[in-house]
C-alpha positions in Angstrom: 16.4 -117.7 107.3 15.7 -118.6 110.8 12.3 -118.2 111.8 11.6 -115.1 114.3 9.2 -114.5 117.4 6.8 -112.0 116.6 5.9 -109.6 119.8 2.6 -109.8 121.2 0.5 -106.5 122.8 1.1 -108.8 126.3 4.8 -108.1 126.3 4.9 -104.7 126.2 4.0 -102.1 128.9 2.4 -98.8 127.6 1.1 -98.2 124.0 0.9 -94.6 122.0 -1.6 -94.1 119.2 0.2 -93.2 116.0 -1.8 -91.7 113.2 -0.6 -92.5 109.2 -0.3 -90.2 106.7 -1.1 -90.4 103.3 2.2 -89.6 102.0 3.7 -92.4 104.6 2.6 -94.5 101.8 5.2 -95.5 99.1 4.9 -96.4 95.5 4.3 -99.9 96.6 1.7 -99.0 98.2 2.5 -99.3 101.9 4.1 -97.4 104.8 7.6 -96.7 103.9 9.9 -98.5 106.4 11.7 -95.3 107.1 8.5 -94.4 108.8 8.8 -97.2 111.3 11.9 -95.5 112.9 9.7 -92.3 113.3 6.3 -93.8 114.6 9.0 -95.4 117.1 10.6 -92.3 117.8 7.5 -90.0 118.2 5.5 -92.6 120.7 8.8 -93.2 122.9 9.2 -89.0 123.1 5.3 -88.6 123.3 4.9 -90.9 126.2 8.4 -88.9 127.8 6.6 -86.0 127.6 2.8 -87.3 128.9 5.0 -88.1 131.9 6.0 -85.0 132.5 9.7 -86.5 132.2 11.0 -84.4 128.8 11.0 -80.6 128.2 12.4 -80.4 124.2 13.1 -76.8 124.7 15.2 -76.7 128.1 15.7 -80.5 129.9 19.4 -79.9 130.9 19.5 -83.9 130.0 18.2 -85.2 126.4 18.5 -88.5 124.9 20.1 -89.2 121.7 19.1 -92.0 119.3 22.5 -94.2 119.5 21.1 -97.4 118.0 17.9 -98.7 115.8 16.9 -101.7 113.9 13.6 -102.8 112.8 12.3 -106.3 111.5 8.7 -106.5 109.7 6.0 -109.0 109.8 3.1 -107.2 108.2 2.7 -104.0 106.1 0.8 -101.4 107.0 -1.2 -98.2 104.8 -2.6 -95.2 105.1 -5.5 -94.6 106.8 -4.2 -97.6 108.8 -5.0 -96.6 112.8 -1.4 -97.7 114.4 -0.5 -98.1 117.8 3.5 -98.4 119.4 3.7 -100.5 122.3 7.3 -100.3 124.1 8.8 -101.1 127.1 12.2 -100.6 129.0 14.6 -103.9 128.5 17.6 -102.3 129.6 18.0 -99.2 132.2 21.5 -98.1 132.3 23.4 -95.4 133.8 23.3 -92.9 131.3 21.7 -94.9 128.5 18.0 -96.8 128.6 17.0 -99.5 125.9 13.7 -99.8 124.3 11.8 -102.9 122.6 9.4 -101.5 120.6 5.9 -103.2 118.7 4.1 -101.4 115.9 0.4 -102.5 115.8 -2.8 -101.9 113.4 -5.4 -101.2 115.9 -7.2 -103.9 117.5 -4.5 -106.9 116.1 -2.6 -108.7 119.3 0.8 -109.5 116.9 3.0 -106.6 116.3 3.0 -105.6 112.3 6.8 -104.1 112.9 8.9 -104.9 115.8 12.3 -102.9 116.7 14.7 -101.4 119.3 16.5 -98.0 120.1 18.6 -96.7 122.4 18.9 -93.5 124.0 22.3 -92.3 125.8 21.4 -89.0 127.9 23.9 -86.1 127.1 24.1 -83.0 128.5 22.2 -80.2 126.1 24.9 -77.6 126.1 28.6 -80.3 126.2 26.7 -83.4 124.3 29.0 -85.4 127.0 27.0 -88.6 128.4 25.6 -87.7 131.7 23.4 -90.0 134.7 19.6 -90.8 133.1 18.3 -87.6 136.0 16.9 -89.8 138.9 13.2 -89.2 138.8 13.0 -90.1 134.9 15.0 -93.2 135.8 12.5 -94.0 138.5 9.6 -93.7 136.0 11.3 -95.6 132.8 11.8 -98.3 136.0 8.2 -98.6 135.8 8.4 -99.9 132.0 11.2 -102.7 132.6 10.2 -106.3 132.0 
């Protein structure tokens, strides 16, 4: 197996605090990598929101999770203090990429690292519309 980077805090542009649960843990005794996707998920929306960018009850424009994948360097537990780092690779038309990095508090290599993408859709038609301009101009702010 070919050997993989592991992200570092440095390469990412805004960070969300993620709290565990104990029943993210697994009979193994760690976070349950379906979790990952939703710790990803919920700090990408969270920070949407904080920016005054996504209204989940009437945006005319949502993004819909098209694509996901995960790799994992570390496990994490409960009551493990987590943080997601992300920032914007790729800023599309209607669709925006994200690299994501899932930290224990206070460590500089990511535990988790992953992507997703969102395509913007119109609520009512689901038909892929323009990422609206002033969210584009802020998720412009996240591109490295």
């Amino acid at each position: 197996m070919k050997e993989r980077k592991v992200i570092t805090r440095g390469e990412l542009k805004t960070f969300v605090p993620i709290t565990t649960r104990w029943m993210d843990n697994d009979v193994y005794g760690h976070v349950n990598n379906v979790n990952y996707y939703s710790f990803f998920d919920t700090a990408v929306n969270q920070n949407l929101i904080d920016m005054g960018m996504l209204d989940i009850a009437n945006s005319s424009a949502v993004g819909l999770v098209v694509e996901t994948g995960c790799t994992y360097s570390a496990s994490v537990s409960f009551p493990d203090k987590l943080e997601v780092g992300f920032k914007v690779a790729h800023l599309g038309t209607s669709s925006v990429r994200y690299e994501l990095g899932l930290f224990k508090q206070g460590e500089t290599t990511a535990a988790a690292q992953g992507h997703f993408v969102h395509v913007y859709v119109d609520r009512e038609t689901r038909r892929p519309v323009p990422i609206p301009a002033e969210l584009k101009a802020k998720l412009a702010q996240l591109v490295v």
